[in-house]
N, C-alpha and C positions, 0 to 999 in steps of 0.2 A: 543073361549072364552079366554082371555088374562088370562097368567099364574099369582098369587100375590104369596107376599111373603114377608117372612121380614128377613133380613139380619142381622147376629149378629152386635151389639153395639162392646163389648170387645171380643176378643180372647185372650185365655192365650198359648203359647205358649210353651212348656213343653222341648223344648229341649233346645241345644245347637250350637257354631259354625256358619259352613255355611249354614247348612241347616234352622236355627231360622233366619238369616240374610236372608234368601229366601223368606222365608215364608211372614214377617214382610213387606218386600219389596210387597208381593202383598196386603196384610194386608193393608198397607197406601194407593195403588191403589182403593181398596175401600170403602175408608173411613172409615176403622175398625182399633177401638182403639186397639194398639198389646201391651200387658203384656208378659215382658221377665220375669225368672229365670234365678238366675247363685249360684253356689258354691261359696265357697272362695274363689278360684282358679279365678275365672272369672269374678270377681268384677271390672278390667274394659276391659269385651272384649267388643271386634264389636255390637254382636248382645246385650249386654245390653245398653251400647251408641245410638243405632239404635232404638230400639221400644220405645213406648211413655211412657211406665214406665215398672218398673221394680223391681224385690224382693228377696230378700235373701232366700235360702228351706236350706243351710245349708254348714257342713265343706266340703272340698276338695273331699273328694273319694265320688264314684257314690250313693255308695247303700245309702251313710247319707244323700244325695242331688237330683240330677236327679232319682233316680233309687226311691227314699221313695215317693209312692202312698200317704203316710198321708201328709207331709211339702208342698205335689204337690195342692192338692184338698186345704190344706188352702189358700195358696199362690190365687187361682182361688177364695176364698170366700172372701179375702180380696181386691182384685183387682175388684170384681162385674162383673168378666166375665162370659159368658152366656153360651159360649164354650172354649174346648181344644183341641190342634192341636200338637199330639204326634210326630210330624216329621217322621223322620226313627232311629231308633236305641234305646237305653236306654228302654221305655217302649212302643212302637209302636205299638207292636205285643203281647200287655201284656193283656189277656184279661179281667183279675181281674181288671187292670187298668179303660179297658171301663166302668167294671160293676160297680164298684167304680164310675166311673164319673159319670153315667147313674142314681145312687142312689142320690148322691148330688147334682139331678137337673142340670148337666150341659150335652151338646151336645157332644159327644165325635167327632172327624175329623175323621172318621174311619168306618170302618167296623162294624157291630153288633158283640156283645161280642163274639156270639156263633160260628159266622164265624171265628174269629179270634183260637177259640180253637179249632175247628175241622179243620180248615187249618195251624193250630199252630203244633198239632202233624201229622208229616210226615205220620205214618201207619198208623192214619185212615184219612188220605188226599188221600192217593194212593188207598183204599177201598172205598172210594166214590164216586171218580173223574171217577176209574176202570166202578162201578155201572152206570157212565153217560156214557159212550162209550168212554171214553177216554185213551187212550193207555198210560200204563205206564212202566218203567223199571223195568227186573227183578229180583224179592230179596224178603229178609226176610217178613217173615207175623208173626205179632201178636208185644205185648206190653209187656214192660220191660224181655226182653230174657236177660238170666244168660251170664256170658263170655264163658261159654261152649255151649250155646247155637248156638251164635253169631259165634265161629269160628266153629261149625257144619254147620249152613246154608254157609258161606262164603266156608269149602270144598266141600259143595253141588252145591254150584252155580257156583266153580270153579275161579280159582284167573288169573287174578286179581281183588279183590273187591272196593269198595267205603265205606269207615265205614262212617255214618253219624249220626248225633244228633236227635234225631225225633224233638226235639223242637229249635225253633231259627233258623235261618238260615245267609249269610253271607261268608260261609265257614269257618266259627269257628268251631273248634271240626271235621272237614273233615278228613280223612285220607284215602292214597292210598297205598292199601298193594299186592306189587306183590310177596311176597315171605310169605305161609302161617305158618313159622317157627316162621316170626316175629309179626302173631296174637295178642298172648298175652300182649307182650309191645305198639302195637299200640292201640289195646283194649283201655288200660288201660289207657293210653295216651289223649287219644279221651275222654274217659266218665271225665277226669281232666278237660280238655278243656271245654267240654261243662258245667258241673256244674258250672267252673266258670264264664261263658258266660251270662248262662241260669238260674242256679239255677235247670238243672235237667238234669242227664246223662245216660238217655234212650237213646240207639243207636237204628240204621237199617244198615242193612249191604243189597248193591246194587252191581249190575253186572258190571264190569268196560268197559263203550264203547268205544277201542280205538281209539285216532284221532277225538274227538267229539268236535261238536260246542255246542254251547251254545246261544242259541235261545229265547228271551221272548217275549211274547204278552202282551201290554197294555189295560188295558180292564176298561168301565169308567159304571158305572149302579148306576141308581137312586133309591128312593123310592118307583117306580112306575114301577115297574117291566120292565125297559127299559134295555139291558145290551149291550155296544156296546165293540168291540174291535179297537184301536186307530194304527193297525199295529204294525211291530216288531223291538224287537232292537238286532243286534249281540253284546254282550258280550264272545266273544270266549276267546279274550285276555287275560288272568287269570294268576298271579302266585300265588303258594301254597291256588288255588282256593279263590282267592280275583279277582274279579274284577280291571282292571288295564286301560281300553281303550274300550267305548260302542260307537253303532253307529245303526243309524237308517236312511235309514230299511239298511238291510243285500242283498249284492252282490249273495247270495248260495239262497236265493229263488224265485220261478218266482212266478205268480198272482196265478195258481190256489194252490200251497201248500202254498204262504200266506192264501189264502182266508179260505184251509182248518184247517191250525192250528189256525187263531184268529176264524175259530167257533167251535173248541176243546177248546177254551182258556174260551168264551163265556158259554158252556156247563159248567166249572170245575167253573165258578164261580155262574152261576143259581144253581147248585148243594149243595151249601151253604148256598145260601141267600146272597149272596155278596151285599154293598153297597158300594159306593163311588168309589178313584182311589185303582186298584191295578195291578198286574201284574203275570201270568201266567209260568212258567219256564220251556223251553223244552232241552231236550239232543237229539240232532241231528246227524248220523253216516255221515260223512262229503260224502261220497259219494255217499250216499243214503239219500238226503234231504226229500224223501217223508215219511221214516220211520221215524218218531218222539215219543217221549217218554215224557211226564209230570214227572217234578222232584221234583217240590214242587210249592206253590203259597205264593207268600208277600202279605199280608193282611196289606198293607200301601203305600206310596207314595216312589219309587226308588231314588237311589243316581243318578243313569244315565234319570232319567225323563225329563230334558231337552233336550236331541234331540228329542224326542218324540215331546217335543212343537214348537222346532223349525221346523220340517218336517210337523208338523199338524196346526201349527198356532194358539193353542189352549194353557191355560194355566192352567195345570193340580190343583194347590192348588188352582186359582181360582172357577173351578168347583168341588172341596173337598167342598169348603163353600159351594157354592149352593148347590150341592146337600146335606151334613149336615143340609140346613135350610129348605126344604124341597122341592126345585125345581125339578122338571119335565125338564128331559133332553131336550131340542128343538130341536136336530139334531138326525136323524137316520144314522144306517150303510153308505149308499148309500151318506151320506153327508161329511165320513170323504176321504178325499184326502192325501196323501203322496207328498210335492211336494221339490224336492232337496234331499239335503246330509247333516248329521250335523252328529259329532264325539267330542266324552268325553273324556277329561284326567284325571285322578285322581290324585293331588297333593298330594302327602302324604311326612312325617319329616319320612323320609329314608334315611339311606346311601347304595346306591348299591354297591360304593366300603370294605362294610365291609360286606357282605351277605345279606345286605337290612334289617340289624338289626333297630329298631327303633332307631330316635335319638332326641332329645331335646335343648332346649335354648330358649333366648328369639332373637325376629325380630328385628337383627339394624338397615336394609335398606329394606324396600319394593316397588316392582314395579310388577304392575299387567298390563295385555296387554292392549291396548285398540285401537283397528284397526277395519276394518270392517268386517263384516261377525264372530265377536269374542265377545263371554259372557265370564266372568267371576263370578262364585258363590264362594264366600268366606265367612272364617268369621275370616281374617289376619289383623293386622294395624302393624303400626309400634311400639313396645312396647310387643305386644303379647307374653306371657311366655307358650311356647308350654313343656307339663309337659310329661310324662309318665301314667296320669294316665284316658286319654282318647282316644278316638280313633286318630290315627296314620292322617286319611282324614283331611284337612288342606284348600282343594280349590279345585274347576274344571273349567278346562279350555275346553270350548265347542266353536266349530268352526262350520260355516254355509255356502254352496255353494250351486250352480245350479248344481255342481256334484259332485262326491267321490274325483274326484282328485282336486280341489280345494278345499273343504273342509280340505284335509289331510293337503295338502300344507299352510293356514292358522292356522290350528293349530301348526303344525311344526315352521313357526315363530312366533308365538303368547309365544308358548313354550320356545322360545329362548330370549324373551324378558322378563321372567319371574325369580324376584330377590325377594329371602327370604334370604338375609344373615343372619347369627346366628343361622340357623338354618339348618340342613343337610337338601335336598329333592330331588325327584326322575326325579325330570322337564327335567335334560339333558338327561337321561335314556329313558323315555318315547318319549324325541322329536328323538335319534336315533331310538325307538324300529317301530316308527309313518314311517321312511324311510328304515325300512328294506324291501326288493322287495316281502317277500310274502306278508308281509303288505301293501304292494302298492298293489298287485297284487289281494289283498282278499283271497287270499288262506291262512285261519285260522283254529286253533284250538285249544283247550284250553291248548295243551303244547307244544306251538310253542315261550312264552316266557321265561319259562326253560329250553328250550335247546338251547334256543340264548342270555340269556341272558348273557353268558360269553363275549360275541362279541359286547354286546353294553352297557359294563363297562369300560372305559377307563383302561390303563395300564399304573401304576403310575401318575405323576404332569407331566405336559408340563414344560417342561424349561421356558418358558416365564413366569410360575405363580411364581416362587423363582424369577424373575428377579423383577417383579413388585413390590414383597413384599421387597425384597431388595433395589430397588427405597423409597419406601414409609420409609424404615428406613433411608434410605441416606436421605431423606429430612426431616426425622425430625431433623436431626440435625444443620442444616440452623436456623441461626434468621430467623424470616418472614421478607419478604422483599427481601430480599437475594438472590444471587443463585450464585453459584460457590464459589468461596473466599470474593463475595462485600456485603457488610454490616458488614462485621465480624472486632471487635476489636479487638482480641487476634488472630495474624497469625496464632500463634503455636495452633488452635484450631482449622482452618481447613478442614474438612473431606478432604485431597485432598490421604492423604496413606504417607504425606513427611517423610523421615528418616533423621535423624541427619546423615552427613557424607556417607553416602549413596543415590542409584538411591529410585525412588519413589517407594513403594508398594501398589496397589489398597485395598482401603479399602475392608473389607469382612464382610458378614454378616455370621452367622449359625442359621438356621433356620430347622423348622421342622413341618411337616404335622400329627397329629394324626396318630398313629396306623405305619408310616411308620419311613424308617431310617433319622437323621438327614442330612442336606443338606448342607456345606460352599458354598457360592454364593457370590460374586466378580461381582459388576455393569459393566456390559461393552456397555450397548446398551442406547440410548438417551431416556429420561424417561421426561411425563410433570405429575404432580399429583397435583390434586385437592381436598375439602375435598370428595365427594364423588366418584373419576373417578382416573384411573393409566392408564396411556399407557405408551407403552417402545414398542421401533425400536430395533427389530433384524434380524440382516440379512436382512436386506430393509423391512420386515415386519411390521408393526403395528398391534401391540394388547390391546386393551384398555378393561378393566376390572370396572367394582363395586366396590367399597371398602367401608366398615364399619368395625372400629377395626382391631383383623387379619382376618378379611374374606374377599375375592375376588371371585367374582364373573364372569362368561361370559357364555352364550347361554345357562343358566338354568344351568349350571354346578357352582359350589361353593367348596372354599377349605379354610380351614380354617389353615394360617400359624403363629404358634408358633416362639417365639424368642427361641432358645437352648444355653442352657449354656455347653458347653464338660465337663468343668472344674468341676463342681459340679454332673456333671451325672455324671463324673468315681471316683468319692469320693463314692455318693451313691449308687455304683456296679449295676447289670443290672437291675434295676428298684427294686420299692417296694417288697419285699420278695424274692427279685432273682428269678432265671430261672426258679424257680418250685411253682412260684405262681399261682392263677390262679383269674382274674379278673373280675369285670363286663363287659359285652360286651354293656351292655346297661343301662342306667338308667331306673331301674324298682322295682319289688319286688320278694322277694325270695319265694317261695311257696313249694321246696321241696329241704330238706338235706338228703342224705342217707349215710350219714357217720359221725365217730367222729373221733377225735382225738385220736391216735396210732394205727386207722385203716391202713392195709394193702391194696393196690389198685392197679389195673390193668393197664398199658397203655390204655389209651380210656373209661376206666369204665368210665359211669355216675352216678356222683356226685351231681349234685345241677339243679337246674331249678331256673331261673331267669323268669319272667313273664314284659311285657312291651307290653303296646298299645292293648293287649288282643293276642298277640305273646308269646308262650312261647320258650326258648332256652336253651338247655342244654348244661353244663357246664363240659367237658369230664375231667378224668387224663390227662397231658399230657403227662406222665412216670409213668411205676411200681413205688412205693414208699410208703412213709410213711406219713400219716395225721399230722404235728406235729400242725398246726396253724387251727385254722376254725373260724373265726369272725362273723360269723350270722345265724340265725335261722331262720326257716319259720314264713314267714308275715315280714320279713325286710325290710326297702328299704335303698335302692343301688344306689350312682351313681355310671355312665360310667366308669369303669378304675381300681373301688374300689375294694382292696383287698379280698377277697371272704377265700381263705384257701391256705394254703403252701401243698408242697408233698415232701418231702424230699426224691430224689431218693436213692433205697438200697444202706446202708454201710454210707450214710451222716443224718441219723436219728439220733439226740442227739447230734451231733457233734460241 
């Protein structure tokens, strides 16, 4: 008997970015009308430009706009959409959210409210899943444990532990504690994190697996009691447990411990009541693939869910709608195939050369890949004002082969061809970390890019980036038209270096890179500049650059060069507040002061917490001394650079 159905008219679309620009994109594949939201903030990104209309829920920060269930559900009664399609992040995983939609008559994209809470908290996810036969990691048991509690099971269970958040997931609020001295400040650290993540800083504390993969199952089930799993994706690649490079399926499994984990993955989501897409999470001991452990399950659709689609051929939001409107899965087990290699990069406004702090601005020059075997999921244009006050994920760069090493190898140039001037990102980072030999080789594990990541951070500017940038200032000063001395009315003007009465001295410029020393650089190599492109010959070399404003660009890597003045920086002695200031390292918000002014401090005490992109960073002494200056309080925001407080070392207090 042929299946019926009816397909939504409108979807509302509840998030933001690339992941609403995905959605939307399949959204118009089926003729389904897509209602954007956006904040303040995002009155004119991508994805409101992109859907067929679109609605204001509110000011800039989350919780008045994306994160407010009430401005969400009107925004849906005013647009006459039927359903909402929570993406991943902000409220995905919110179950209040579903039940809210479910009461106002609308379809939620998602899981049933009650899967979402019982998979939402970690301890009784790991008590359930336990109860189906599914093997989990070992740790804490039971709900809201004290800090005493919490570092009793962690000396029971023996360090190293895992702190983790019971609600949310992400790796927000994670912490890894090999030394049980330092319990109590990661503790406490962790429950900061999570509250502000989550809105709730219940922890679990886990057994630390060393040398562990990072394993998930996609798993897709109807209304009809069908639950299938779609094969696995390796996310091993991790730093400070963010996901940074996914791929499906994974080198480390052969068919029978796939077959066994997606029907452990299948069991953990019958055990719920699961509907729709979600996805399974296992911690794997790298040389014992057959022992696996369940870590927790997303009750929503993944940030890495496209190689999933590209290895299955199947397009995961497209079957969220169907089955949302009530289809009847048409394919079993036996139907899904794995066939090729597809691997995710995650764009993110990083700078790795400052510790992969978060970083900001808006997009002067954008260039996204477009070659074969290569997606790109975005939500970038050019104009985009990348703030502080959302998540750090920016774009994904996913690559598709007949095998692992073609796949790599296109993403690795797809990578290199990848320009966001104005805006720091992690594209050159990721395309070396894509060519490191264990990464070629598949031999992963989730801290194999913390311990390499010093090795695929450059060291300092290339000479050629001051050569270019010094190009680009020697040709501003050219009439257009012009080049060398020809067009120019006034000899005496030049740029050639002439001296009155003396040989000639080459022009120089002084320039400077954020965060490093200033530079004098003296043109000496043959330069063509365009408005958007710099080459300059050295040493027989050519190297030709991106340019928008002072940004330059080449192979995903970006630097942004300042003009310096000498003369006025040594008026203004070593910067704002001198030596013993102490800065923004990022543009963000301050959430925690633990000092005042004529406080005494330690070399390295921490002082302040700066919060950005859902990162927080502490703000150490950088000398014994003395508090004499403190400019802001908790809940300020801060840019990059901004003075923060003085420390006047001992005997220079008052002086």
């Amino acid at each position: 008997m042929q299946q019926t159905m009816t397909m939504f008219e409108t979807v509302l679309v509840a998030n933001r970015g690339e992941i609403a620009v995905r959605i939307i994109r399949t959204l118009r594949a089926l003729g389904v009308r897509s209602v954007a939201v956006y904040s303040d903030a995002d009155a004119d990104a991508r994805h409101v430009r992109e859907a067929d209309t679109a609605i204001r829920i509110g000011p800039a920060p989350a919780a008045e706009s994306y994160l407010s269930v009430e401005r969400l559900l009107e925004a849906a009664a005013r647009s006459g959409a039927q359903a909402v399609h929570p993406g991943y992040g902000f409220l995905a995983e919110n179950a209040d959210f579903a039940r809210a939609c479910a009461d106002a008559g609308l379809v939620f994209i998602g899981p049933p409210a009650q899967a979402i809470a019982l998979m939402g908290d970690k301890i009784r996810a790991k008590e359930t899943v336990r109860e189906a036969g599914v093997p989990v990691v070992p740790g804490s048991s039971g709900s809201g444990l004290t800090d005493e509690e919490l570092t009793a099971a962690a000396r029971e269970i023996g360090m190293p532990v895992l702190l983790k958040p019971s609600a949310g997931g992400g790796g927000k609020g994670m912490r890894l504690v090999r030394d049980a001295g330092a319990l109590p400040d990661d503790i406490a650290a962790a429950r900061r994190e999570a509250r502000a993540s989550f809105g709730d800083d219940t922890l679990l504390v886990e057994r630390w697996i060393d040398r562990p993969r990072h394993i998930e199952i996609q798993i897709l089930a109807d209304g009809h009691g069908n639950v299938l799993h779609l094969g696995e994706r390796e996310c091993s690649l991790q730093r400070r447990h963010q996901k940074v490079v996914e791929e499906a399926p994974s080198v480390l499994l052969d068919d029978a411990t796939r077959a066994a984990m997606g029907e452990a993955a299948v069991r953990a989501a019958r055990s719920c009541g699961y509907r729709g897409a979600g996805t399974v999470e296992f911690i794997v001991p790298g040389k014992d693939p057959s022992s696996y452990y369940f870590m927790e399950m997303n009750t929503r659709l993944q940030v890495e869910h496209p190689v999933t689609e590209l290895v299955t051929g199947l397009d995961l939001v497209e079957w969220q709608l169907r089955v949302a409107a009530g289809e009847r899965l048409p394919f079993g087990q036996e139907d899904v195939t794995l066939t090729g290699h597809a691997v995710e990069a995650r764009l993110c406004a990083e700078d790795p050369t400052r510790g992969f702090l978060p970083s900001g601005g808006r997009v002067l020059a954008l260039a996204e890949p477009e070659r074969e075997g290569v997606r790109t999921d975005s939500g970038l244009s050019e104009g985009t004002e990348v703030s502080s006050l959302y998540d750090p994920m920016l774009a994904k760069v996913i690559a598709y082969g007949p095998d692992r090493a073609t796949a790599l190898r296109r993403l690795r140039a797809a990578l290199a061809e990848t320009v966001t001037l104005g805006v720091q990102t992690n594209a050159g980072f990721l395309r070396r970390l894509l060519a490191h030999p264990a990464v070629v080789a598949g031999e992963l594990d989730t801290g194999l890019v913390e311990r390499e990541a010093g090795s695929l951070v450059p060291d300092g500017v290339p000479e050629e980036v001051y050569e270019a940038a010094a190009a680009v200032r020697l040709d501003a000063l050219r009439p257009k038209g012009g080049s060398g001395g020809a067009g120019w009315t006034d000899p005496f003007s030049v740029p050639d270096g002439w001296r009155l009465g003396g040989a000639h001295r080459p022009v120089a410029f002084w320039l400077r890179v954020p965060g490093l020393d200033p530079v004098r650089c003296t043109p000496r190599g043959t330069a063509t500049v365009t408005d958007d492109r710099v080459s300059v010959t050295l040493d027989g070399v050519r190297h030709t650059f991106h340019r928008a404003g002072d940004w330059l660009g080449r192979d995903g890597d970006a630097w942004q060069v300042c003009d310096h003045d000498p003369v006025a920086a040594s008026l203004s002695g070593a910067g704002a507040g001198g030596a013993g200031s102490l800065t923004a390292p990022m543009p963000g918000t301050v959430t925690v002061v633990k000092v005042a002014v004529g406080d005494e401090v330690a070399a390295g005490q921490s002082l302040l917490v700066v919060e950005a992109m859902k990162m927080e960073h502490v703000v150490s002494a950088p000398h014994a001394g003395t508090v004499t200056e403190l400019d802001v309080a908790p809940g300020a925001t801060v840019a990059m650079d901004q003075v923060l407080a003085v420390i006047a070392p001992h005997g220079e207090a008052g002086a």
